[in-house]
C-alpha atoms as one frame of an Amber mdcrd trajectory, in Angstrom:
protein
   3.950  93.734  12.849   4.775  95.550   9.645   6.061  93.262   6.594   9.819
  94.527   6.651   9.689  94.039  10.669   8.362  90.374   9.492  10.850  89.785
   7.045  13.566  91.192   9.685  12.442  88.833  12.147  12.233  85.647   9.297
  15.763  86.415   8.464  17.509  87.053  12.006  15.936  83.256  13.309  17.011
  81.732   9.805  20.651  82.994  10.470  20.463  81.457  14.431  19.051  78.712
  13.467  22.162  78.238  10.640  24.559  78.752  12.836  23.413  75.242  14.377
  22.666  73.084  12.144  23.368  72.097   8.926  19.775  72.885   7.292  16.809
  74.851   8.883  13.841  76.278   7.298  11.549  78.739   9.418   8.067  81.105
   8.521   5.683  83.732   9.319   2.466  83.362   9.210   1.026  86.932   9.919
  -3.200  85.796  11.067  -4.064  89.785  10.310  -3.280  89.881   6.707  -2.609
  85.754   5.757   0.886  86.555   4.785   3.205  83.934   4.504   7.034  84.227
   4.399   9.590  80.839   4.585  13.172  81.121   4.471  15.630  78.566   4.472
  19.429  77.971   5.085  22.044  75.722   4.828  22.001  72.702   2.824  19.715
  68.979   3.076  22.732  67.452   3.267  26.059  67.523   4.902  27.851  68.306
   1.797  26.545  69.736  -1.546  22.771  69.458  -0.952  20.463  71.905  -2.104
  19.047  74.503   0.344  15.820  73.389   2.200  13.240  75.170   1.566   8.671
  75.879   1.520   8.539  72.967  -0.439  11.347  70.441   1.612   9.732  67.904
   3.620  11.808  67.300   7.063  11.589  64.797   9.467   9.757  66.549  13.015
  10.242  65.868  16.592   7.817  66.211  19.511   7.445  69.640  19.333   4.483
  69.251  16.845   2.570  68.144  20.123   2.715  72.101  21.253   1.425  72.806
  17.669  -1.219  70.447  17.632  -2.354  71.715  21.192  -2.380  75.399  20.141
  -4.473  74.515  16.622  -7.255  72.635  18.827  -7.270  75.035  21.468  -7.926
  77.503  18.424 -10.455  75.424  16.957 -12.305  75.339  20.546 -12.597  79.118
  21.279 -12.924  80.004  17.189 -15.024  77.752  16.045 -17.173  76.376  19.275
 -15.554  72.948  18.760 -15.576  70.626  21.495 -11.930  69.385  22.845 -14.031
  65.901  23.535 -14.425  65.244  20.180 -11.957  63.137  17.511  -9.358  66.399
  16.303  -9.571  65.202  13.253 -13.725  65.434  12.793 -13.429  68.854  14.923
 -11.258  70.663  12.454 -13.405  68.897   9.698 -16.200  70.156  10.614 -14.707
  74.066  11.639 -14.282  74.945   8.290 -17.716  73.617   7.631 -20.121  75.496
  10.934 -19.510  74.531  14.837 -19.326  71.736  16.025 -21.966  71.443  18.214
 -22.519  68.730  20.774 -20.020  66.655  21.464 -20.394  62.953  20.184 -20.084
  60.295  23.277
């Protein structure tokens, strides 16, 4: 996707997602190119907060699970981890050469 389409696309959700509710921040994370853009709207608080944004830490809800699932499933295919092991020693060891045989 080219960077204006990107920055199109940041600023059309980050308008929806203002619409609903009182703060929102959202991002891009283009894979090809490591690109990064964040936008936010609205404000932290009801009244007279500042506006949220790459650097505001909000509260999540369950759909980190999905997230969570998609970045070991990407660890798994990329990196020849195996979904048997701890997450947390798989994406350790990722950045570091495969995993290599599950530990029981």
């Amino acid at each position: 996707m080219p960077p204006a389409a990107r920055g199109e696309l940041l600023q059309r959700t980050v308008a929806a997602l203002g619409r609903r509710h009182v703060g929102a921040v959202a991002g891009i994370l283009d894979l090809a190119d490591g690109q990064l853009l964040i936008s936010g709207t609205g404000s932290l608080r009801a009244t007279n907060g500042s506006a949220p944004d790459a650097d505001t830490t909000l509260e999540i809800g369950s759909i980190t699970k999905t997230f969570t699932a998609l970045a070991l499933a990407h660890a798994v295919v990329t990196a020849g981890c195996h979904s048997t092991r701890q997450f947390a020693t798989s994406c350790r060891q990722a950045h570091q050469s495969p995993c290599g045989t599950p530990s029981r």
